[in-house]
N, C-alpha and C positions, 0 to 999 in steps of 0.2 A: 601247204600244198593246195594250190586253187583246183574244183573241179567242176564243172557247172555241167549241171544236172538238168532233164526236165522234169517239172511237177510231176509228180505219179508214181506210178507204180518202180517204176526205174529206179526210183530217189530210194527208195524204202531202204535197202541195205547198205546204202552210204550214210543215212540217217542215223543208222544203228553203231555204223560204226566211227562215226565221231564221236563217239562216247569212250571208246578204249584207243581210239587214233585221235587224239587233239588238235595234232597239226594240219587236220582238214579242214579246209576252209571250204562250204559248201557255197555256190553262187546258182539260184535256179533261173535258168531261160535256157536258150538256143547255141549252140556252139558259138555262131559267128559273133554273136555277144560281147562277149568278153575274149578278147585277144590276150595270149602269155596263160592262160590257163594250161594245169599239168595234163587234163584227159577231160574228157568231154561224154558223158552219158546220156543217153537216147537212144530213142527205137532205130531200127535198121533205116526202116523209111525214111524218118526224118536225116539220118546221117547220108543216108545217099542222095535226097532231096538237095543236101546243103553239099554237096561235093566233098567233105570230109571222108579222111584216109580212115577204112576201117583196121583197128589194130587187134580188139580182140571182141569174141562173138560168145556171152553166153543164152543160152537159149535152153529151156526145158520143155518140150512137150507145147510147143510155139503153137499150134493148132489142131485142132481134130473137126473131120468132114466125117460128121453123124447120120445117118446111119452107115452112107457110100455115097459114094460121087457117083450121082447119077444124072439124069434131065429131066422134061428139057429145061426147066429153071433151076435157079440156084439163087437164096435169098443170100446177102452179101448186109450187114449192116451198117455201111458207111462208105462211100466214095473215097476211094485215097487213103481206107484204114490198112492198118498192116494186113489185117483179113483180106482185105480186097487185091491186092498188090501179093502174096501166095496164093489164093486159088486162082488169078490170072494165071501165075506160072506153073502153076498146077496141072490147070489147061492145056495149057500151052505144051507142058512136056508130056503130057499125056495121049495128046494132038483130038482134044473132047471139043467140040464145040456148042456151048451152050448158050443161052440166054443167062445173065446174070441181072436179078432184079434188087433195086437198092432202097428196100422200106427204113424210113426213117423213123418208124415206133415198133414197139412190141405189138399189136395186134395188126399189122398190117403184114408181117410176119405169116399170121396163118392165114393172110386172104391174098397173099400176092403169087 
């Protein structure tokens, strides 16, 4: 059974379980990839990026906004990360309008 997976964190318990499921055949890249694949793992993002039918969603404790969602900034560490793409909607549903700043190291973190 072909599944193709992306690099990361996502792979880890398909990883584990070709060990007692043999007939995994693991392939890492991108959905579009490989065509005739059985199921295709990746982040939310990326599967709604590639237009891919979502079939099933697991997700544990996907985010937490420490201490509370407040203003008027909000550090965000990456453009386009899954982080980035839930506190927009966050926002959004909340109807919060804030400044979202996008530092691309750790110490810029406590200066931005």
């Amino acid at each position: 059974m072909k599944i193709v997976t992306a690099p990361g964190p996502v792979s880890y318990p398909l990883i584990l379980a070709t060990r007692e499921y043999r007939d995994l055949d693991l392939v890492f890249g991108k959905g579009g990839d490989e065509p005739g694949a059985y199921a295709i793992a990746d982040s939310l993002t990326s599967l709604i990026r590639s237009g891919l039918r979502i079939d099933v969603v697991t997700v544990k404790q996907l985010m937490f906004v420490y201490p509370e969602l407040r203003g008027p900034r909000i550090a965000v560490w990456r453009r386009g990360s899954a982080a980035d793409v839930l506190i927009k909607a966050l926002l959004d549903r909340v109807g919060l309008r804030l400044n979202l700043s996008m530092p691309m190291t750790g110490p810029q973190f406590l200066t931005s």
